[in-house]
N, C-alpha and C positions, 0 to 999 in steps of 0.2 A: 748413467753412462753418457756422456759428451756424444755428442754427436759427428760424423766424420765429416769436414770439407771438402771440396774440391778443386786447386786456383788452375785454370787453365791459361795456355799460352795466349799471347795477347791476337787477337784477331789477325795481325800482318804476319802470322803467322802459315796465314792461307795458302799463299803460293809454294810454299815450300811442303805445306802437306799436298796438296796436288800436284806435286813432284815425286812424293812419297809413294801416293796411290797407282801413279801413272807406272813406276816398278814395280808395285806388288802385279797389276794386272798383265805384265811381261814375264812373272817368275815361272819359273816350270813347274804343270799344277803337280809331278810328285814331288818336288821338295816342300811344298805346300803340306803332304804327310808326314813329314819329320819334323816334331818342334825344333828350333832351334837352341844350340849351346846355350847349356845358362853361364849368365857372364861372371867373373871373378866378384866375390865379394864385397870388396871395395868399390866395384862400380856398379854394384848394387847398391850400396848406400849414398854415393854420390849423386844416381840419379832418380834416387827417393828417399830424399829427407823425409822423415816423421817425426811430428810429435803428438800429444796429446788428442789433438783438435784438429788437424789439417795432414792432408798429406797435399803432394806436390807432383800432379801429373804429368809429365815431361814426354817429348816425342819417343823415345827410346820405350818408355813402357806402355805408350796409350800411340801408337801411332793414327787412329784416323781420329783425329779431332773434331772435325765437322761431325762424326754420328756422334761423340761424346757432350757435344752443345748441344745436339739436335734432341739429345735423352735424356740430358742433366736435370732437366726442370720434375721429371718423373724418378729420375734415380738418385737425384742426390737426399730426396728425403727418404727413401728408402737404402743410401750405403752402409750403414750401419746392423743394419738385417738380411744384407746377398751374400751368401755364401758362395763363393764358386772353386769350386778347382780342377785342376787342369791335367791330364793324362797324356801318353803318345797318341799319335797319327788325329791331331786335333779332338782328342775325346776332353767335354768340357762336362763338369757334375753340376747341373741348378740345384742346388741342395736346401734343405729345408730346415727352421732354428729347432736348435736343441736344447734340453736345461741349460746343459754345461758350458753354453754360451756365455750364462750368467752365472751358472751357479755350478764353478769348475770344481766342487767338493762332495759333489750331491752321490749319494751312496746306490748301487746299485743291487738288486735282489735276483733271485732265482726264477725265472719265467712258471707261474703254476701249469700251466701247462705240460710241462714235461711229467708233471704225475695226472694229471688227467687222464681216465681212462676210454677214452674214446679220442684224445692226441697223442696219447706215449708212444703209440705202436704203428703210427705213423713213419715211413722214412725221411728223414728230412725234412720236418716238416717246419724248421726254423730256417728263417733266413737267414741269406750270409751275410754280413754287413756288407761287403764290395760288392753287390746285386744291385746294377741299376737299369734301367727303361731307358729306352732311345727312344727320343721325340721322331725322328724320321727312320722309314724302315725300309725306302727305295733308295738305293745307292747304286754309284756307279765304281769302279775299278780304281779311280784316282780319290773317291771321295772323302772328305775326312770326315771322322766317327760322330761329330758333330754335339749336339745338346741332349742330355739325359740327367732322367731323376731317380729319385732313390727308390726302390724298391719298395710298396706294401708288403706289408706280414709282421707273424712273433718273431720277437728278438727272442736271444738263450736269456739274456738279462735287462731284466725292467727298474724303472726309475720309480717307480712307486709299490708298495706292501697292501696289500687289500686292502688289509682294517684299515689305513690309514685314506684311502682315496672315497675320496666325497665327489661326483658326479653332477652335472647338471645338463640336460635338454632345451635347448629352443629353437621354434619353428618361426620363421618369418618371412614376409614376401605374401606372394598369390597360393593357391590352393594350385597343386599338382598331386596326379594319382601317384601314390606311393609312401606321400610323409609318413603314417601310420605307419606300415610295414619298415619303414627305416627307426621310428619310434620303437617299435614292437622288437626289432633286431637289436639294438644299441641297449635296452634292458636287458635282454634276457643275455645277451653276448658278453657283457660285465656281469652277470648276477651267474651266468652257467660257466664260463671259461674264466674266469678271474676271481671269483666268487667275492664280487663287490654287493655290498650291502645298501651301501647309501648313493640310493638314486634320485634325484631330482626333476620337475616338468617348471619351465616357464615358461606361464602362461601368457598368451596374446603378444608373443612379439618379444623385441628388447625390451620396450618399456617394462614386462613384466619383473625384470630385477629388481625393477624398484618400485613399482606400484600393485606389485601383487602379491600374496602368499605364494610361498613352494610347496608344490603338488609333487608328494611321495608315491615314486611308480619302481612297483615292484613285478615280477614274471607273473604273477597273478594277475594283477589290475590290467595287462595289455595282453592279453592271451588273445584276443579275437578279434582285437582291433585292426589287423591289417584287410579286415572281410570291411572295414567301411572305408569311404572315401571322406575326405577333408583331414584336419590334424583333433586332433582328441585334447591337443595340448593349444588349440587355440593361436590364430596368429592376427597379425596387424602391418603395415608397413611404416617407415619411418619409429619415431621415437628413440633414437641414438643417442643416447648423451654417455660419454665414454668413459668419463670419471664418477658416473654415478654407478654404472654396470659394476666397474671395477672395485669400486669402494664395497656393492654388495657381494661380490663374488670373497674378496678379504674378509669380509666380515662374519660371511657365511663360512668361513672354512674351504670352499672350495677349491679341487686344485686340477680337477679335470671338466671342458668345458666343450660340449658338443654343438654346433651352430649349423642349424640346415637352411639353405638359403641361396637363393639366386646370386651374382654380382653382387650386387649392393651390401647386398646381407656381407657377404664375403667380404666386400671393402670394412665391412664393419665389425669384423670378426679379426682381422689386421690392425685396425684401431685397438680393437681390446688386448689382442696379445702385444703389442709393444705397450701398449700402458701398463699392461702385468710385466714384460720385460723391464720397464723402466722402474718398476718399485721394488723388480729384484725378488717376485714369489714364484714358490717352483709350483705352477700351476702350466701345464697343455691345452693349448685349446686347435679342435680337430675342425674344420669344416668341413660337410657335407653338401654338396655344389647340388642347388636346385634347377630346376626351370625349365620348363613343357617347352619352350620356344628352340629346345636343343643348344644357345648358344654361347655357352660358356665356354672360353678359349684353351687352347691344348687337350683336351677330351675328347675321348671316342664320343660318348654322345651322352646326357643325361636321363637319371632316371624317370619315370613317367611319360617319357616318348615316343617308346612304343606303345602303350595302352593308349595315349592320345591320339597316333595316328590310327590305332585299328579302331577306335570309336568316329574317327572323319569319318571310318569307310560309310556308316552307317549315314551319318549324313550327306553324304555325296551320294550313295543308293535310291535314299528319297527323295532327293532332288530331281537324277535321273528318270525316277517315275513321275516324278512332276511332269516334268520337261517331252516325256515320250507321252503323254497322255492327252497333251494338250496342243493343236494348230500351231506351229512357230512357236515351238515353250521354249523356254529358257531356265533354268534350276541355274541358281546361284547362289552359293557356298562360302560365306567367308569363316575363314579360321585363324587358329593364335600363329603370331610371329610379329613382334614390332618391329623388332628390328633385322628377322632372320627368318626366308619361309620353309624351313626344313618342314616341319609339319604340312605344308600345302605342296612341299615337292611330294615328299615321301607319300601321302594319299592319291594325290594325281598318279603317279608311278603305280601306287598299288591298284588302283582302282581298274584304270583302263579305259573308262565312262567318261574322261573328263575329255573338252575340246579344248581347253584354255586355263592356264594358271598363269597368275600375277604375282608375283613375289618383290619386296622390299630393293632386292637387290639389284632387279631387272627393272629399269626405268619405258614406260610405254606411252604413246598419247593416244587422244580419244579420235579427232577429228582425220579428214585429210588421204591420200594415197599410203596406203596401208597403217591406215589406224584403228585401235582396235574396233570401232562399230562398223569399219568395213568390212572386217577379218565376221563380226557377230554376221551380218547380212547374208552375206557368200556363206557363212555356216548353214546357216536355215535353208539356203535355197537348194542346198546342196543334201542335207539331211533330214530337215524339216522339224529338227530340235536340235539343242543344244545343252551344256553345262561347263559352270567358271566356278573356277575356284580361286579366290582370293584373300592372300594373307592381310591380317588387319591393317599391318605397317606397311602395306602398298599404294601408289598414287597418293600418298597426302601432299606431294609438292602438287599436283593437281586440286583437289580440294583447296587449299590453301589461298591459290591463286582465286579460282573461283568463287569465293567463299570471303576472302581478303580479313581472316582469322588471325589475331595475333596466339601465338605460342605460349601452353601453359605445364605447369607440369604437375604431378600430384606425390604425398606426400616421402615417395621415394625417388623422389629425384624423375621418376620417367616421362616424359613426354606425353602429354593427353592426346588422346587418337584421335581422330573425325572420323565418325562411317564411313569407311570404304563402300561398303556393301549396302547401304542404303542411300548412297551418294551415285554409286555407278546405277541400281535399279532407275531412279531418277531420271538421267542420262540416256539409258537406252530405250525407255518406254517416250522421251522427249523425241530421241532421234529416228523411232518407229514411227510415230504420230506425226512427222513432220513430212514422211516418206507416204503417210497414209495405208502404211501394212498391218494388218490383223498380225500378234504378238500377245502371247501371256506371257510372264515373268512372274516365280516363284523365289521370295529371299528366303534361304536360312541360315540364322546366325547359332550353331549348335557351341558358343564358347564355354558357358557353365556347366553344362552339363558336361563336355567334356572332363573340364577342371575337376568335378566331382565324384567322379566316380573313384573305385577302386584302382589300385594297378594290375596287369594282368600277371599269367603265370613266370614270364620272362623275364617282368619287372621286380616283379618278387623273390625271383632268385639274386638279380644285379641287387636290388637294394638290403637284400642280406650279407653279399661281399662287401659293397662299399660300406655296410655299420661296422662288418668284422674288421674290414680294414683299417678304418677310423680308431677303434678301440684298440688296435694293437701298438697303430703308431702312437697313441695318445701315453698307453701303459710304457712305453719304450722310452718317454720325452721328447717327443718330436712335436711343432706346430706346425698347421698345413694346412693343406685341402687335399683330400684324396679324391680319384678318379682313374678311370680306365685309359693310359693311354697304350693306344697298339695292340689291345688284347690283353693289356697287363696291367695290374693297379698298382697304382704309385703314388708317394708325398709330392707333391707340388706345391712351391712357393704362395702366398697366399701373391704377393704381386703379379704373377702370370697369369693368373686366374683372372686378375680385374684391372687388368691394363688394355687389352683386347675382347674381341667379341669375335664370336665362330661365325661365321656367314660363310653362305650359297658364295659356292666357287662359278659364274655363269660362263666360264671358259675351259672348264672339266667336263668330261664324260658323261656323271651325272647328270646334268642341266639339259647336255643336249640329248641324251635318252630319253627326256619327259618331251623335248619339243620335238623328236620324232615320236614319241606315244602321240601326241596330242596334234601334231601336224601345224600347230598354231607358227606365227612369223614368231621373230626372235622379239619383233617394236623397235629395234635397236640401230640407230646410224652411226659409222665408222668415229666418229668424236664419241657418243656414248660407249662404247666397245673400249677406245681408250682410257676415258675418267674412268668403267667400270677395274678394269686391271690396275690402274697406280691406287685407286682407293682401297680393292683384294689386298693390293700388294704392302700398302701402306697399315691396312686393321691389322696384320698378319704379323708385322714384325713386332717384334718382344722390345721393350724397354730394355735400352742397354747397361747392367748394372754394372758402376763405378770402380775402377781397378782392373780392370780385364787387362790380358796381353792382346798381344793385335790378332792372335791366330784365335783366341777366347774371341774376340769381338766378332772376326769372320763367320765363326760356328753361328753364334748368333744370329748375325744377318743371312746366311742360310738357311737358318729354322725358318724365315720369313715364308718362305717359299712351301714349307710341307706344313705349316701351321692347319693351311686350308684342310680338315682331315675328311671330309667327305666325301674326297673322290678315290674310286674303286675301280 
């Protein structure tokens, strides 16, 4: 398949779209709920030529041009794979590919389900095709219906026959509680409700396609694995090579492809299905969105995050005892979040023990008129202990400076961390010592063990829906990622998923309920408060995909706005 173009108008074109915008922003916001007339035929084809290889984006169909340049470098290698369409009162579908994208002849079967006896007797227990998820669920009276996805669940009619689906599993990224039990789901949910036979594990990662044997996993061999923590199936980071994966997926027969994995895994999971797309095999591939750190974009929240913050608690508890037990203690806590401190919000909040969290997103300094070792001091004099809890991905512009490190990264792309937490102990036993104050300081870094445990009873029912969900879009022909948005599970494009990242909204509700749990200063001056909202506002917005109408494009830049899903 060619791939789609896109020529836009020449840059002097500027003024005349900031003529354009300056009337959109005067229209009256209900005619804003009415699309507008679709135009005569002919001047539809006048003002988009097609052929082959290119189309020709013109003011009439793409009117904001500047966000079209501003997203192009992101959407133009993905035009070819955005699905979008478009309803009344601005309802816009991000839909997700389907076989018959490629393969418009592909035969369809009877859902086994419906003879199942423990589904037949269900009402309704198929979805309806037109079921879809609204990415925002606060509205106001004028607002329009904005961006939604397709609905999780069984179709009446599936794109694959048992006997004939051959399955594969892999796990990759970091240890989060739950892999097993999404493992242990995704078997028995194809072998009990589809009654697929040929299941597949690979092992350690991607690289496993092709540097390992396939591990035969049947309801048998995974019966009890969701009682341990780690993956059974072994994982690795990096090792992507995306024509080698695909060559062994073809060769193996495979035509259904389950991938659990963080971002990355997920950008890589988008790699393989358009190289299956492009060779034209009716093969599905599902992923399953990982990562303890919560922050994968458009989802309620990922699986393993509750079981990881009820295990903070436990490390925050003995910190506490540290810190009460001993003259001026200090218990300090750091926990996972590179780039996102949901976990060190969500514990500080639960806890109630904590005087202070540092989070990724919330920029603080150490020295100075309200910095944080003056906020530590006035805490002890006040209390006579204390506890911090900080996320890994906190202060490293600080370290950095001090430290004068150049930046590395490991073998998935991420950023190498500096202790936080044995960078600020440091710091505040320096800045005690210079003050001449009696101070103990307790660090614990409780990362692994979190990682490794089990998931608990709540994670374990989420990570049973998101396998069912997975399997049914996969049987159906769908490629995705599935996830919880708003209460409800949904296909979601694999590009929305790994264009953005979820972050600490520090201008919601949320945020400021832990700085009134915790009493601590915000650290934050009016220029920080600023950068933090355009950078919120800026992670938040969606890649604009190519061909949109202008009231498409709006919805869009809307969703910017409710992307943040944290706040309650």
């Amino acid at each position: 398949m060619a791939s789609s173009h896109i020529i836009l108008p020449p840059e002097d074109d500027d003024e005349e779209q900031r003529r354009l915008e300056d009337e959109d922003e005067d229209e009256d916001p209900w005619a804003r709920s009415v699309p507008p007339p679709a135009p005569p035929e002919h001047a539809v084809k006048a003002s988009l030529p097609f052929s082959a290889s290119c189309v020709r984006i013109s003011r009439d169909s793409y009117p904001n041009l500047r966000a079209l340049r501003n997203a192009s470098s992101v959407s133009l290698a993905d035009a070819a794979y955005v699905k979008i369409s478009e309803g009344d009162f601005g309802y816009v579908l991000d839909d997700v590919p389907h076989l018959i994208d490629h393969l418009p002849d592909a035969p369809t079967y009877p859902n086994p389900l419906q003879d199942h006896p423990a589904y037949s007797t269900v009402k309704q227990y198929f979805v309806n095709e037109d079921d879809t998820v609204p990415q925002k669920v606060v509205v106001q009276k004028i607002s329009r219906r904005g961006i939604h996805f397709r609905r999780a669940g069984p179709r009446q009619r599936v794109y694959f026959e048992s006997d004939e689906v051959k399955a594969c599993i892999v796990t990759c990224g970091g240890l989060c509680p739950g892999l097993n039990t999404v493992i242990r789901e995704l078997v028995c949910g194809l072998s009990h409700m589809y009654n697929v036979s040929k299941i597949y594990g690979i092992q350690n990662g991607y690289k496993g396609f092709y540097s390992s044997n396939y591990l035969t996993l049947t309801p048998k061999s995974v019966d009890d694995i969701h009682k341990r923590g780690g993956t059974v199936l072994g994982t690795s980071r990096g090792g992507h090579d995306t024509k080698k994966i695909v060559d062994n997926i073809q060769d193996r027969g495979i035509n259904q492809v389950y991938i659990i994995g963080g971002d990355g895994t997920q950008k890589g999971a988008y790699e393989i299905f358009k190289e299956i797309r492009k060779r034209g095999l009716k093969v599905s591939v599902a992923g399953v969105p990982k990562t303890i750190d919560n922050d994968i974009a458009i989802i309620d929240k990922s699986f393993g995050f509750d079981t990881a913050v009820e295990e903070a608690q436990r490390a925050i508890d003995s910190a506490h005892v540290e810190a009460c037990s001993a003259e001026n203690g200090i218990g300090l806590v750091k926990l996972m979040g590179r780039y996102s401190g949901f976990i060190a919000m969500y514990a500080t909040l639960a806890s109630r023990d904590v005087d202070c969290c540092l989070i990724p997103e919330s920029p603080f300094y150490m020295d100075g008129e309200g910095g944080l070792l003056q906020y530590i001091e006035k805490r002890l004099k006040e209390n006579k202990h204390m506890v911090i809890v900080v996320a890994e991905g906190a202060g490293q512009d600080l370290i950095a400076k001090s430290l004068s490190t150049s930046e590395q990264q490991d073998a998935s792309g991420n950023k190498l961390l500096l202790d936080i937490g044995l960078w600020l102990t440091h710091k505040i036993k320096d800045h005690f010592k210079s003050k001449k104050m009696e101070m103990t300081i307790k660090y614990i870094d409780p990362t692994y063990m979190i990682r490794a445990i089990p998931s608990n009873a709540s994670d374990n029912v989420y990570c049973t829906l998101l396998a069912h969900s997975a399997i049914h879009g996969a049987m159906a022909g769908y490629s995705f990622t599935v996830g919880n948005v708003n209460g409800r599970h949904a296909y979601i494009p694999f590009y929305r998923v790994t264009s953005t990242r979820n972050k600490v909204n520090i201008h919601d509700r949320m945020w400021a309920r832990l700085l009134s749990s915790t009493n601590q200063p915000s650290f934050l001056s009016q220029k920080d408060i600023d950068e933090a909202k355009e950078t919120n506002r800026m992670a938040n917005k969606p890649p604009l995909p190519t061909g949109l109408s202008h009231h498409a494009a709006n919805s869009f830049d809307q969703s910017a706005s409710s992307s943040s899903n944290n706040e309650t």
